[in-house]
C-alpha positions as a printed NumPy array, in Angstrom:
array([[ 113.554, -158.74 ,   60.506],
       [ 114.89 , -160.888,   57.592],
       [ 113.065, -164.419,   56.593],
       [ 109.934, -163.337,   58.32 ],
       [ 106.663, -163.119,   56.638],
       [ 104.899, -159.916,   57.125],
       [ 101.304, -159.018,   55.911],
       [  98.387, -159.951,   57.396],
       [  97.957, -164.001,   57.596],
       [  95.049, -166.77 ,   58.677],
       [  95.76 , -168.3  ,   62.372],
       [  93.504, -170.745,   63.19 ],
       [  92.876, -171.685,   66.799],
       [  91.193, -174.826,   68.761],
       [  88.577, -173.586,   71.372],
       [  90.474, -173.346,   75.096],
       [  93.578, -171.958,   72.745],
       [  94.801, -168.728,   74.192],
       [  95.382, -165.603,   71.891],
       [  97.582, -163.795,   74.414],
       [  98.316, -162.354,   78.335],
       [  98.724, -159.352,   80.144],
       [ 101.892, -157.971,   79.717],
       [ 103.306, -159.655,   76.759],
       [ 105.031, -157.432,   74.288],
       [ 103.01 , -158.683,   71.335],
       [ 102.008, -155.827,   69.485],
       [ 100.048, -157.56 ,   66.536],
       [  96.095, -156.607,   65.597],
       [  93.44 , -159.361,   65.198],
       [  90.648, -159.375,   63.527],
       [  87.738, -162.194,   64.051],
       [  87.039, -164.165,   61.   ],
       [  85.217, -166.345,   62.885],
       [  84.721, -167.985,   66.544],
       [  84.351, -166.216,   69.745],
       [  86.77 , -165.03 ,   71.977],
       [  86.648, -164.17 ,   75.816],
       [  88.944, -160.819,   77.022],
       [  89.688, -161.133,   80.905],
       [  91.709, -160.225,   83.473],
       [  93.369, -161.871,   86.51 ],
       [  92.834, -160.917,   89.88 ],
       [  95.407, -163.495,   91.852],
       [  93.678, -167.173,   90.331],
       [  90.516, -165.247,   90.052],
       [  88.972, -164.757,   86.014],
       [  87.394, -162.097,   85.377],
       [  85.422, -161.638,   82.077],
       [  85.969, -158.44 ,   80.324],
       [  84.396, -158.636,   77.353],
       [  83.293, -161.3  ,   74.284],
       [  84.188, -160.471,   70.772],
       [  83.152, -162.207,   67.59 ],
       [  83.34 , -162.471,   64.099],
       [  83.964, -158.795,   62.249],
       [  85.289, -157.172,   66.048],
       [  89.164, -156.847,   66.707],
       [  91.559, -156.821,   69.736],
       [  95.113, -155.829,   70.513],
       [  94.258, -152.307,   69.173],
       [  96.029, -150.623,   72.023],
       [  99.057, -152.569,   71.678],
       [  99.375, -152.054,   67.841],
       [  98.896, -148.39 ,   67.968],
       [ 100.941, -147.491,   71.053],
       [ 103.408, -150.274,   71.523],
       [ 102.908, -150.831,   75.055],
       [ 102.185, -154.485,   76.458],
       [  98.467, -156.263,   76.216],
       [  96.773, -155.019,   79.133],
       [  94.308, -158.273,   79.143],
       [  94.311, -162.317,   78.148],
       [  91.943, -163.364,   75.277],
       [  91.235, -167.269,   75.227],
       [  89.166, -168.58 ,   71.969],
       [  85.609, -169.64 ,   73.595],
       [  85.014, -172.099,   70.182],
       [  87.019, -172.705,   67.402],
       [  88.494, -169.537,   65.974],
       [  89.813, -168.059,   62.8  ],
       [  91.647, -164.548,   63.375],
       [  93.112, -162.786,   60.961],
       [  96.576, -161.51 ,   62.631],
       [  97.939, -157.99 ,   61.206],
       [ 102.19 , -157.848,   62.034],
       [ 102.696, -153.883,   63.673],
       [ 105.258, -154.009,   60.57 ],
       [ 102.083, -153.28 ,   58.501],
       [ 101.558, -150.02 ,   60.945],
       [ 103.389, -147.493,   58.737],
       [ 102.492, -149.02 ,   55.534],
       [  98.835, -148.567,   55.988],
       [  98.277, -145.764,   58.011],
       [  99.187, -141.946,   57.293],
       [ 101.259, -140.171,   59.846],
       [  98.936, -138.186,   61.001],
       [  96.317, -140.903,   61.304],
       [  99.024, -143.072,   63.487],
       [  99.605, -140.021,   65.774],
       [  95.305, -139.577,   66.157],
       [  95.078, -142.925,   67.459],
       [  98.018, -142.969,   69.419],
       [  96.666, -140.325,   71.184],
       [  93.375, -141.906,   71.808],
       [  95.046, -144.93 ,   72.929],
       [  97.216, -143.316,   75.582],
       [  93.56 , -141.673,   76.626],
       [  91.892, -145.306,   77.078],
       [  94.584, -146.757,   78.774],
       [  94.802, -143.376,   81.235],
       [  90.568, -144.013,   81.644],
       [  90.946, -147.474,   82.247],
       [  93.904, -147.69 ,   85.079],
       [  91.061, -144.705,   86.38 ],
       [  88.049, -147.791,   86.099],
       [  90.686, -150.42 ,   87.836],
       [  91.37 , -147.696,   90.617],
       [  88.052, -146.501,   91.657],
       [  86.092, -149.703,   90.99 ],
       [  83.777, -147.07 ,   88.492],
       [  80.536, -148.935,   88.239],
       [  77.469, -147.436,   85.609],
       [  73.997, -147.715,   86.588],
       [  71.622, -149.863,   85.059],
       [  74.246, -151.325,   81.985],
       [  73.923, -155.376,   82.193],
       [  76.941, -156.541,   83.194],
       [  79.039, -159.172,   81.812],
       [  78.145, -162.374,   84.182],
       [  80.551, -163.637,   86.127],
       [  82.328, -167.306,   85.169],
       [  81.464, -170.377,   87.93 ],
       [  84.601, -171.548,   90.088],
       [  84.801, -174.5  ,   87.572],
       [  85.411, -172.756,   84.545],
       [  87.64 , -169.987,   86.454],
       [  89.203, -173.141,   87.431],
       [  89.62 , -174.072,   83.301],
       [  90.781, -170.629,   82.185],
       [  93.119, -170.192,   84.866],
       [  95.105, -173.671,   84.016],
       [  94.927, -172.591,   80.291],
       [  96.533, -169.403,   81.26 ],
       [  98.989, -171.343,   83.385],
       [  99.543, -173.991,   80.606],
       [ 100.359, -170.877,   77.862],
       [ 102.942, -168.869,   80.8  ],
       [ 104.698, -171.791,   81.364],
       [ 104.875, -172.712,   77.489],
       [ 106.559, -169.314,   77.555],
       [ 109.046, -169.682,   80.252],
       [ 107.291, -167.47 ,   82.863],
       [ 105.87 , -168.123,   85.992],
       [ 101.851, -168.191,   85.884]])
């Protein structure tokens, strides 16, 4: 696309600022400069963590490498800095062979995961990531509404 910058650029984001949603076609890689980020997904209003990622740990590596939409929100926890890679910079950076390697894992995590979502797979003795209080379900879920609607779709 003409008159858009590509290579990887700086976004900084306000804590409560959302990265991105389930099932948006943004296909970008982000790396954490700095700040903390929560990964959840919805379950009707209901927020459920996922995972937190910090400083030096990435997300949207699915999306990048197989082009399919994000599979889970991310909302900044504190003030963020993320360094966001364009999926322009795929074949520039990566060999052929390299691209079709993690392709191929990716399609393998997403096929494990839909299995986890299924069959409600649970491991013995892991700690688990605690749940979030109705309140700040309550929070995240009117951030996520706030972004869907800033989007034109229905949260």
């Amino acid at each position: 696309m003409s008159g858009k910058l590509s290579g990887p650029m700086a976004l900084n984001l306000a804590k409560g600022e959302m990265v991105c949603a389930a099932g948006e076609q943004d296909n970008d890689l982000y790396i954490i400069h700095t700040g903390k980020l929560m990964v959840y997904v919805l379950k009707g209003s209901q927020v459920i963590p996922v995972a937190y990622i910090g400083e030096g740990e990435y997300m949207g590596e699915l999306s990048f490498f197989d082009g399919e939409s994000r599979s889970a929100c991310v909302v900044c926890m504190e003030d963020s800095t993320l360094i966001k890679i364009p999926v322009q910079e795929i074949d520039k950076q990566f060999p052929r062979w390299l691209l079709s390697l993690a392709q191929n894992m990716t399609k393998q995590i997403r096929s494990l995961d839909e299995i986890v979502r299924a069959k409600g797979i649970r491991k013995k003795n892991v700690e688990t990531i605690k749940p979030l209080s109705i309140e700040e379900q309550r929070e995240y879920f009117k951030i996520y509404s706030t972004y869907m609607k800033s989007r034109g779709a229905n949260a």
